[in-house]
Short mmCIF file of the C-alpha atoms (twelve columns), coordinates in Angstrom:
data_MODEL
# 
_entry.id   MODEL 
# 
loop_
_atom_site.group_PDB 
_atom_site.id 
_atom_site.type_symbol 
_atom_site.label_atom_id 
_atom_site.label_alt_id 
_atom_site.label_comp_id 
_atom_site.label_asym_id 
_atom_site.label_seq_id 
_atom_site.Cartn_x 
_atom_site.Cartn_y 
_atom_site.Cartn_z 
_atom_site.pdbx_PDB_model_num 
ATOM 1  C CA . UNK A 1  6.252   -1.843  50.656  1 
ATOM 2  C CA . UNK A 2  6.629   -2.182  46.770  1 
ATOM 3  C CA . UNK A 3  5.846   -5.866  46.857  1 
ATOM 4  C CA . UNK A 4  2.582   -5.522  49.641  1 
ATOM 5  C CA . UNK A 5  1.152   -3.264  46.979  1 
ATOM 6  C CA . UNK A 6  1.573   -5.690  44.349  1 
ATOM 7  C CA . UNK A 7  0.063   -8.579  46.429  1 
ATOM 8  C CA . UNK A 8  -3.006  -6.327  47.290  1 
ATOM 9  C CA . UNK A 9  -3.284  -5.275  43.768  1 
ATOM 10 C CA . UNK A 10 -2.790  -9.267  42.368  1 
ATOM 11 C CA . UNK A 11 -5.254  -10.519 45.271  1 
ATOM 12 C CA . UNK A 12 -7.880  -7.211  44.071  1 
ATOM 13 C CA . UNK A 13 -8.101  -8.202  40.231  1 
ATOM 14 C CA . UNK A 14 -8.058  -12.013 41.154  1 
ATOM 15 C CA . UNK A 15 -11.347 -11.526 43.404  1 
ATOM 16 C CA . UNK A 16 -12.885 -9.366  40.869  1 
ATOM 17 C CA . UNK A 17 -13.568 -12.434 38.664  1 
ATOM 18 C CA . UNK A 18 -16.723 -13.656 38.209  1 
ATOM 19 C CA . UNK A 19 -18.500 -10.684 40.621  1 
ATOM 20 C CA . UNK A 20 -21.326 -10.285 37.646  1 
ATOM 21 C CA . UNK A 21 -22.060 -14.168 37.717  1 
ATOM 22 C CA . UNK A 22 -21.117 -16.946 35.226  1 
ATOM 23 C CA . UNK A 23 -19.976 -15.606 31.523  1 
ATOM 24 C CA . UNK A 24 -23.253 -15.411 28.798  1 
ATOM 25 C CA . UNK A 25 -21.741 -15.466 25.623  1 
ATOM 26 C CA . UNK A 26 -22.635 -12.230 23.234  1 
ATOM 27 C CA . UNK A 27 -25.499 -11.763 20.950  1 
ATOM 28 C CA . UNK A 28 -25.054 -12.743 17.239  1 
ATOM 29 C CA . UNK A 29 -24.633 -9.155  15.494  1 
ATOM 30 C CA . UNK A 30 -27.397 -8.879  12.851  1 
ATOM 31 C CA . UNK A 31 -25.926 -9.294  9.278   1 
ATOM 32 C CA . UNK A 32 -25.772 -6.321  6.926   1 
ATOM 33 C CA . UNK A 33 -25.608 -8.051  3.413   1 
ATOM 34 C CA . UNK A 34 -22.182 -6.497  3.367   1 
ATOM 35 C CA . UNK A 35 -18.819 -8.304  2.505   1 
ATOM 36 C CA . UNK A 36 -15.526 -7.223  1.999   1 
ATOM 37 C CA . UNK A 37 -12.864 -9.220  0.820   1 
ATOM 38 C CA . UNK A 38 -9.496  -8.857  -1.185  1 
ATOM 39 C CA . UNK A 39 -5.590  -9.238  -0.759  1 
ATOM 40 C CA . UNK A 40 -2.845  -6.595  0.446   1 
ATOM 41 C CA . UNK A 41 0.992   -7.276  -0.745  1 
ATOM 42 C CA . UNK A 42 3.756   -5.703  1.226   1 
ATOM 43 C CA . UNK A 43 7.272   -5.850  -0.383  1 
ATOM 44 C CA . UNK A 44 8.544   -6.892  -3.835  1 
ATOM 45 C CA . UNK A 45 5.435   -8.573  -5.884  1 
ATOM 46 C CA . UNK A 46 5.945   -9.711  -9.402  1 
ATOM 47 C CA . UNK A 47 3.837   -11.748 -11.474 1 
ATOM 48 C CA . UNK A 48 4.384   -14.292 -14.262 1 
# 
């Protein structure tokens, strides 16, 4: 029983692809002007 409801489970997420029609790829996001950048240590850090 176990392994019918995995088959009908498999065979349900397998048809599911592609229902909404071929893949579109996302919008750019606008830019803000914002950046963020810098570092991040974990451990012993020692400099010289």
């Amino acid at each position: 029983m176990i392994r019918a409801t995995l088959i009908v489970a498999l065979l349900m997420g397998l048809s599911a692809c592609g229902v909404d029609g071929r893949p579109t790829p996302p919008e750019p996001r606008p830019t803000t002007g914002i950046s963020i950048t810098g570092t991040a240590e974990m451990g012993i850090v020692g400099g010289s």
